[in-house]
N, C-alpha and C positions, 0 to 999 in steps of 0.2 A: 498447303497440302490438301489429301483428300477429304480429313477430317472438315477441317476448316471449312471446304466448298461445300461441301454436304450440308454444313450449318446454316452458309449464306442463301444456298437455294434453298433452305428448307422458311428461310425466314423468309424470303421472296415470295416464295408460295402463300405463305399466308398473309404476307400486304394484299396480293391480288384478293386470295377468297375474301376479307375482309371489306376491301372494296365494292366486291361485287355484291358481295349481302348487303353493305350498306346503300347501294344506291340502286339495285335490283336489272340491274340489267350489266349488260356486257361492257368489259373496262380496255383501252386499250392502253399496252404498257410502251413506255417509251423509255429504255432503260437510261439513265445516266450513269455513264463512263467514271465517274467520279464518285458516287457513292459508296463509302464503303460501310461492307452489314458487320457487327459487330457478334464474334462468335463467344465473346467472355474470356474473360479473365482465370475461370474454371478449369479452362481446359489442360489436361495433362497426359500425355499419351507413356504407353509403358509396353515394355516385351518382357518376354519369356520364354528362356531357351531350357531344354534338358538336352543339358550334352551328353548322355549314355557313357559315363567315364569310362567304359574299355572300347570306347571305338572313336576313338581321336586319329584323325590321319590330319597330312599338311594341307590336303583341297578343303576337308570338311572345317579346317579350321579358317581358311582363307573365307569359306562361305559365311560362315556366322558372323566373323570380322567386319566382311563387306555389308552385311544386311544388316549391321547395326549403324552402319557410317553411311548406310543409304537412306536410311527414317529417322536417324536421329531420336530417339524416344527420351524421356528426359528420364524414365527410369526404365531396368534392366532386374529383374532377376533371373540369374542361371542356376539350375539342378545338377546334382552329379559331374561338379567341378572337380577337377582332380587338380593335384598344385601343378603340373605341367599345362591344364589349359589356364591355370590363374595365372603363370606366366606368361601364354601367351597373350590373352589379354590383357592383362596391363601393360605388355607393352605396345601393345597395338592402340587402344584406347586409350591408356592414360594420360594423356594430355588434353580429353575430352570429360574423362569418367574420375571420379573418384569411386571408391567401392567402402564395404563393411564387410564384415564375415570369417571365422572362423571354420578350419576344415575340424570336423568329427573326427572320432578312432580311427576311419578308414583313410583320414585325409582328404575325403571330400566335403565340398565348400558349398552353400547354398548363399553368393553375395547377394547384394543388392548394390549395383552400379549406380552414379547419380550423375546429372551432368551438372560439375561442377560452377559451369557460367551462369546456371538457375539456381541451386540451392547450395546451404549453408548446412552442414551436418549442425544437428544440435547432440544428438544420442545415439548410440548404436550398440545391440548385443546378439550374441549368438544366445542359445536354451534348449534344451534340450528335452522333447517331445516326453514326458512323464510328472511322474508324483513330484520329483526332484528336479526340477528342470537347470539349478545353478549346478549340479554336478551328471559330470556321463552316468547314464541313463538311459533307459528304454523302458514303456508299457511293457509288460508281462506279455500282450498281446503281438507286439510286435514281432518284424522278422529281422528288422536291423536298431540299432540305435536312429533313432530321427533326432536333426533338429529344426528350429529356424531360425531365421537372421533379420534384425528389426533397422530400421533408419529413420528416424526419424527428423524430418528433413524440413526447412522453414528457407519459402519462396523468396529470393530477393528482390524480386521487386515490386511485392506487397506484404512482407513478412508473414502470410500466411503460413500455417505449420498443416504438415501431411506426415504422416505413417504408413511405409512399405512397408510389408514381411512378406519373407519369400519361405516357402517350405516346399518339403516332397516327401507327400506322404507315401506310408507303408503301401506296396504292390499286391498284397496277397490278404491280408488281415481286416475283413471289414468293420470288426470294433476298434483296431487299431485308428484306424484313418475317424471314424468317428470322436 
């Protein structure tokens, strides 16, 4: 993928300037076909959709659908899910994604998608953006109830452990979002 190239030319580049500072003059590269540059083991790529929950149509859903199954990202968080686009995702993706996430008052869902061929849920909760975060709740400052959605998720094929959360904050409140 792009990521990935980006890492190998960039490690490329620095063999050459390396060489050339070591031996002070001009290096000529003869690439070998066979070498492969090693981008780590670190890498994890992730998206982020806010679907605008009152403006769901069948293309705009076709389009998110498709831009997820064309990059594959190993994790997903979406904003202003409503349970009509949580159905359509999962059934679109679920055979790729597991998710987390509970919807707020209003019913909307802030998940966190995962691919399940990479990670292993160990933990997951929703919380709610206040003093109270185990019960609904809002800052005083806020204009809606917020919350987030956590995953905590462990690599299988280095049992490594990562931590998504996905939020959305308040639109209008700058203490709030603070």
């Amino acid at each position: 993928d792009s990521v990935a190239t980006l890492a190998a030319v960039e490690q490329l580049v620095a063999e050459l300037r390396s060489a050339m500072t070591r031996d002070g003059r001009n290096v000529t590269l003869t690439p070998d076909a066979e070498k492969k540059y090693d981008v780590g083991d670190n890498m994890l790529t992730a998206m982020s959709f806010n679907h605008l929950v009152s403006s769901k149509t069948a293309e705009r859903t076709q389009r998110v659908i498709d831009m997820v199954l064309k990059y594959l990202p190993d994790t997903i968080g979406f904003q202003e899910t409503s349970p009509d686009w949580m159905t359509s995702l999962t059934s679109a993706l679920g055979s790729i994604y597991g998710y987390v996430g509970e919807g707020r008052n209003s019913g909307e869902y802030n998940p966190v998608f995962y691919n399940k061929s990479k990670f292993t849920l160990k933990e997951s909760g929703t919380r709610w953006m206040s003093d109270t975060p185990e019960t609904v709740s809002k800052f005083e400052e806020s204009t809606y109830n917020r919350i987030y959605t956590y995953a905590l998720l462990e690599r299988k094929s280095d049992g490594k452990l990562i931590m998504i959360v996905n939020t959305h904050l308040d639109h209008k409140s700058e203490p709030a979002r603070v």
